[in-house]
Kinemage of the C-alpha trace (Angstrom):
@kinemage 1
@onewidth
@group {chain A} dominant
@subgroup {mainchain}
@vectorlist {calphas} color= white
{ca unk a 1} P -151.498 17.732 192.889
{ca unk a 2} L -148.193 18.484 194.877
{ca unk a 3} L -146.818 15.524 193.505
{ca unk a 4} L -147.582 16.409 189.953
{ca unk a 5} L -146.442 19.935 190.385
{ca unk a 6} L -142.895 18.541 191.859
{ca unk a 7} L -142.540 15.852 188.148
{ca unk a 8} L -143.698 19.371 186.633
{ca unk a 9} L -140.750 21.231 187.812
{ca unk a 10} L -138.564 18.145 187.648
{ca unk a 11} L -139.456 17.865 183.991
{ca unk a 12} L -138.445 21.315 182.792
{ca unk a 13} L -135.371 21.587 185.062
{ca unk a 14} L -134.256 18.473 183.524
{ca unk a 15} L -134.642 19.362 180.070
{ca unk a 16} L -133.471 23.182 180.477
{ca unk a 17} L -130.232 21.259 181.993
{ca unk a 18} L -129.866 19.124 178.397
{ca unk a 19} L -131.166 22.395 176.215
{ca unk a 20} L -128.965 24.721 177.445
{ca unk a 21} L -125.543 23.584 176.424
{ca unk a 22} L -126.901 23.296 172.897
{ca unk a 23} L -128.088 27.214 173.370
{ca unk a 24} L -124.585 27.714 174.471
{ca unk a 25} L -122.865 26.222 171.424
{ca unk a 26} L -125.241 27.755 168.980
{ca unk a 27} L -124.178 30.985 170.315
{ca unk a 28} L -120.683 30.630 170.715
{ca unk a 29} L -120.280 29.401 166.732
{ca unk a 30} L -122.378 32.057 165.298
{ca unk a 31} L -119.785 34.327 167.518
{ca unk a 32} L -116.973 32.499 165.574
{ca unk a 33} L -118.820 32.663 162.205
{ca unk a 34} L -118.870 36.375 162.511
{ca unk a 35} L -114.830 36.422 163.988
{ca unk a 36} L -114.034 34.530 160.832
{ca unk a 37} L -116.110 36.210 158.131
{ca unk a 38} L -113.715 39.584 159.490
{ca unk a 39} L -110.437 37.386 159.703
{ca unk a 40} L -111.244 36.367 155.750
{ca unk a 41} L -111.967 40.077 155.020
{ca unk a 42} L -109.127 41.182 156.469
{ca unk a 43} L -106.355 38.879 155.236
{ca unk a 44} L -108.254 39.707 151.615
{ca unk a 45} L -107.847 43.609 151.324
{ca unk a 46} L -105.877 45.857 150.903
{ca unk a 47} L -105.172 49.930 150.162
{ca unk a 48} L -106.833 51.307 146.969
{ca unk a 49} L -106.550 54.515 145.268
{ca unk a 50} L -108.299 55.425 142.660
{ca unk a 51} L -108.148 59.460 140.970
{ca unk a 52} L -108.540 60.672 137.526
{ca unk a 53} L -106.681 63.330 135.479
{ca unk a 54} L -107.446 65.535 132.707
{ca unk a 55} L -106.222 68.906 130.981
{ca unk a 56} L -107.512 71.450 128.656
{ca unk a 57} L -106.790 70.338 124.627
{ca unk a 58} L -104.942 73.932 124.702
{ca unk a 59} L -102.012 72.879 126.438
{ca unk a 60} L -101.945 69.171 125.494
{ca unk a 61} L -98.836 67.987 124.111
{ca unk a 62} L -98.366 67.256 120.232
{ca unk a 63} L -96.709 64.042 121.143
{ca unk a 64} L -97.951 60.531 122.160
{ca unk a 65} L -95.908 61.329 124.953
{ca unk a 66} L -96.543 62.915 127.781
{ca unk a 67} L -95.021 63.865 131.436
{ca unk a 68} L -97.100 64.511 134.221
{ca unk a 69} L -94.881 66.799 136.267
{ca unk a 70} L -95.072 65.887 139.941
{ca unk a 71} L -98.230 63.786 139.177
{ca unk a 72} L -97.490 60.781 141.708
{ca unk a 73} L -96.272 63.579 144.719
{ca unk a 74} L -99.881 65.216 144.381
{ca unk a 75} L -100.989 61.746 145.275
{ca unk a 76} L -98.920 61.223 148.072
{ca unk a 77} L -97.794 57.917 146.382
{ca unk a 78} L -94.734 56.477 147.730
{ca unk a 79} L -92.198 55.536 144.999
{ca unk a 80} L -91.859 53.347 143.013
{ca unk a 81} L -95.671 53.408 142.083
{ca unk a 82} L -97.439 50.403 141.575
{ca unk a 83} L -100.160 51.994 138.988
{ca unk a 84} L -102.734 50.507 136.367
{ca unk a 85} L -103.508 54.026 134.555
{ca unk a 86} L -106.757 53.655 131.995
{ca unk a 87} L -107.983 56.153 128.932
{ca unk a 88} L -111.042 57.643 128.380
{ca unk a 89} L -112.059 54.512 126.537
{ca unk a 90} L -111.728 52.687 129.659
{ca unk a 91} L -108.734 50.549 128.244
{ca unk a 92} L -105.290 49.980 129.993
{ca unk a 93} L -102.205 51.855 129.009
{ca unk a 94} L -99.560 49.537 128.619
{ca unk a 95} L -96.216 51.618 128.287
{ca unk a 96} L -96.631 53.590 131.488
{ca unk a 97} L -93.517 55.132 132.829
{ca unk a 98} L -91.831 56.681 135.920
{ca unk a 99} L -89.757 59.462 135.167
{ca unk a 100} L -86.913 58.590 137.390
{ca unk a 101} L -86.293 56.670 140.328
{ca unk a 102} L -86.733 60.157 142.669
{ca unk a 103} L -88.911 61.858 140.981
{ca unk a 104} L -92.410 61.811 141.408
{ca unk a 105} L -93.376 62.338 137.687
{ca unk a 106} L -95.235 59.885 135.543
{ca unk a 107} L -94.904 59.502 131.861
{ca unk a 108} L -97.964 58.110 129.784
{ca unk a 109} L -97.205 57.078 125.881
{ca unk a 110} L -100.629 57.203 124.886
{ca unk a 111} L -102.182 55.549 122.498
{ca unk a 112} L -104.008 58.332 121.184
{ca unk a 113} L -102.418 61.817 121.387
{ca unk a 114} L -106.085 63.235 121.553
{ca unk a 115} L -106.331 61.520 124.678
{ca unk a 116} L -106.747 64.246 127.878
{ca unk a 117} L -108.549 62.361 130.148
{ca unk a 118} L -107.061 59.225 132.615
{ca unk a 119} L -108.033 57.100 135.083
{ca unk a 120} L -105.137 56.141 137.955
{ca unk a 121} L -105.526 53.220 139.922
{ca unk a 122} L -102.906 52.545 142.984
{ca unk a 123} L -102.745 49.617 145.316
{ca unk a 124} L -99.406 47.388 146.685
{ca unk a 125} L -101.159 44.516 145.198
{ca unk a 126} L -100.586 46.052 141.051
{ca unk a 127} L -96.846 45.517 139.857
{ca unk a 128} L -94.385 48.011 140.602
{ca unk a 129} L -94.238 50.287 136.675
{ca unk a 130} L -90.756 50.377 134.921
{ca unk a 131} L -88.063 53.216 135.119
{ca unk a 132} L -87.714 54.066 131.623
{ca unk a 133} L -87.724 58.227 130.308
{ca unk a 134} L -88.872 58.005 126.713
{ca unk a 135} L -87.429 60.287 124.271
{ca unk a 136} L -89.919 62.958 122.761
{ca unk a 137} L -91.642 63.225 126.259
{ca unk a 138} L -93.609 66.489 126.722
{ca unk a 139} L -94.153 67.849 129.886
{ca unk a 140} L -97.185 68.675 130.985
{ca unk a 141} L -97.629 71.190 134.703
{ca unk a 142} L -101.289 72.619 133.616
{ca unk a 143} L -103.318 69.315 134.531
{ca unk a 144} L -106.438 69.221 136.987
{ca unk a 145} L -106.600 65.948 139.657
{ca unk a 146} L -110.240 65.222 139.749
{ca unk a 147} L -111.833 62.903 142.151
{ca unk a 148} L -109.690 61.068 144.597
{ca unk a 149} L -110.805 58.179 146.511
{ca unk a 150} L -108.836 55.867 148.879
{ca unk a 151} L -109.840 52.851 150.734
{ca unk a 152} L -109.873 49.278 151.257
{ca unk a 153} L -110.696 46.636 149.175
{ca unk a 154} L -111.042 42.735 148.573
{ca unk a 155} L -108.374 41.655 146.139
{ca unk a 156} L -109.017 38.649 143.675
{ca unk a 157} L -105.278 37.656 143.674
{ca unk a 158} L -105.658 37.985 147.648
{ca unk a 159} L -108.382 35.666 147.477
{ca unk a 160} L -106.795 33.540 145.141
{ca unk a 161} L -104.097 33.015 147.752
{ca unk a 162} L -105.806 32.183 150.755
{ca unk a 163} L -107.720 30.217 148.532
{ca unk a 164} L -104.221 28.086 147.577
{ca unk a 165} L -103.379 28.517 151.492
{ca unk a 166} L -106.608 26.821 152.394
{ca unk a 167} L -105.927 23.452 149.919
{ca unk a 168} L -102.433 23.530 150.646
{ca unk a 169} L -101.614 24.236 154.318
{ca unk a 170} L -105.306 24.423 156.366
{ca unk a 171} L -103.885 23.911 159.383
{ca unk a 172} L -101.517 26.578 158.917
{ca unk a 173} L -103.884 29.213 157.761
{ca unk a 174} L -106.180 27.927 160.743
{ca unk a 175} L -102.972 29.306 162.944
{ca unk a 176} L -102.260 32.446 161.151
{ca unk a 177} L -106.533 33.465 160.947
{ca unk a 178} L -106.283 32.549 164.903
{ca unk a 179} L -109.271 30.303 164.505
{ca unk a 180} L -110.700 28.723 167.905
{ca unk a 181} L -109.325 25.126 168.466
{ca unk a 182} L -111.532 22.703 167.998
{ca unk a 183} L -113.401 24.589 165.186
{ca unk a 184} L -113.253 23.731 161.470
{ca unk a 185} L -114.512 26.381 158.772
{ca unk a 186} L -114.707 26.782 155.103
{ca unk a 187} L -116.061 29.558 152.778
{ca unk a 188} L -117.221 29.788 148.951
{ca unk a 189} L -115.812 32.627 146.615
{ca unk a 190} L -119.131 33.790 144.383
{ca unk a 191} L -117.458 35.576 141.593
{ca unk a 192} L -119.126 38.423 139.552
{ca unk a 193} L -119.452 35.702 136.379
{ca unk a 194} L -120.851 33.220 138.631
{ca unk a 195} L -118.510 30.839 139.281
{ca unk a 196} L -118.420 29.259 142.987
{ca unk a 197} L -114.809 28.209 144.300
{ca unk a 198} L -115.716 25.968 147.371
{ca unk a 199} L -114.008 25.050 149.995
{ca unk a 200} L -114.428 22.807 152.698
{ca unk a 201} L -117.289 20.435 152.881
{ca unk a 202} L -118.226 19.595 156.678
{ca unk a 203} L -119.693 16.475 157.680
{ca unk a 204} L -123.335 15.719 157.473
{ca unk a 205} L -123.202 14.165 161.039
{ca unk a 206} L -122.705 17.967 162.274
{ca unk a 207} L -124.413 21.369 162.859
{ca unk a 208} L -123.435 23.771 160.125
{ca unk a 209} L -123.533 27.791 160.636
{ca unk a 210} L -122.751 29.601 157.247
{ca unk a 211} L -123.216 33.343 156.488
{ca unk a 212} L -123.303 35.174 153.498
{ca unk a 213} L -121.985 38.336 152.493
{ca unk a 214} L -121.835 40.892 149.708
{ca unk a 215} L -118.348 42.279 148.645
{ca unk a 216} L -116.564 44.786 145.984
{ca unk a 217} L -113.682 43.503 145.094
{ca unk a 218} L -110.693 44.514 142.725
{ca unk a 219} L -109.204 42.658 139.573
{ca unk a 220} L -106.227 42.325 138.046
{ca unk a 221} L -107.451 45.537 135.474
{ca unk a 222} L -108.195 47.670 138.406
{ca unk a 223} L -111.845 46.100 137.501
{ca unk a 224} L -114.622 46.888 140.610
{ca unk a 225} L -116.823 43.986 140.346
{ca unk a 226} L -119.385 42.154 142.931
{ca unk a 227} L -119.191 38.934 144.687
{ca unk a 228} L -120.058 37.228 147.679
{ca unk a 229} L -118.182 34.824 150.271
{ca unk a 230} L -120.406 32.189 151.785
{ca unk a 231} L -118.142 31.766 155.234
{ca unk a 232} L -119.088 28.743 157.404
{ca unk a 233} L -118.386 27.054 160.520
{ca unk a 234} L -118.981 23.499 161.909
């Protein structure tokens, strides 16, 4: 019985000695898996602002025309704006001006003149708008700033990037995300029309963690759309 008992504890010590390291790795990538899904946010976002505008059909201007005095100062927007500004109609408008190069004003030819209500959309990743006054320019001081919102975001174009960074210069984007040596790691970009971009395909001698997770992310249109990234690590 003694005997037995000591092969017993043999046994177990044995295998808890050949176990364990597994254990240990198992932990230690799903600890990276989680350190890179943030890295990939991260290097992915950036500052949003989104607000809307409207004023009273009283005091709007009889031109197409119009000059929203101190518009981008009420935002706090630094200068000069990078803005995608939308109708009520939900459609970009594309001659969209700042007044001057120090002055916080922004002029909106509209493409209706019975247009009074606007969406403003602000973020360092929309092109910088053109200094260019247009004659006939009404301007406008009597305007309510509805619903401000600021935060951060996935960008496709930022996506897009690291996506070229990954096919083009891996071990470089390995340096910059400050990924562990001696790990590899891919991830899939689940767009809102359902197409996958994959990268990355591990070996199938090797034990694959992979995590997925929901995001909002912006367009090129200031569009808010749904996706997923499908992170992994090998």
């Amino acid at each position: 019985m003694i005997v037995s008992f000591v092969v017993f504890i043999t046994f177990v010590v044995f295998l808890y000695s050949v176990v364990k390291p597994v254990i240990n790795v198992g932990e230690d990538k799903t600890a990276t898996l989680s350190y890179i899904q943030m890295r990939i946010i991260e290097n992915i976002s950036s500052n949003f602002t989104s607000a809307t505008v409207i004023w009273s059909a009283d005091v709007n201007p009889k031109t197409e025309c119009v000059q929203l005095v101190n518009f981008l100062g009420f935002l706090e927007l630094s200068l000069p704006p990078r803005v995608i500004v939308k109708n009520e109609k939900n459609k970009i408008e594309k001659e969209v001006y700042l007044f001057d190069e120090v002055v916080p004003d922004l002029e909106i030819n509209r493409d209706d003149k019975e247009h009074r209500f606007f969406r403003v959309y602000s973020s360092p990743e929309f092109n910088v708008i053109e200094t260019l006054p247009l004659p006939k320019c009404e301007e406008l001081t009597s305007y309510t700033i509805g619903s401000v919102t600021t935060g951060g975001y996935v960008f496709e174009n930022k996506m897009y990037q690291m996506i070229n960074g990954y096919r083009t210069g891996y071990e470089k984007l390995k340096t910059a995300l400050n990924i562990p040596p001696g790990t590899e790691f891919g991830f899939d970009f689940v767009q809102n029309n359902g197409t996958i971009i994959s990268l990355g395909e591990p070996p199938q001698t090797v034990s694959v963690h992979a995590s997925e997770i929901p995001i909002q992310y912006i367009d090129e249109n200031a569009n808010l759309l749904s996706g997923f990234i499908n992170a992994k690590v090998w």
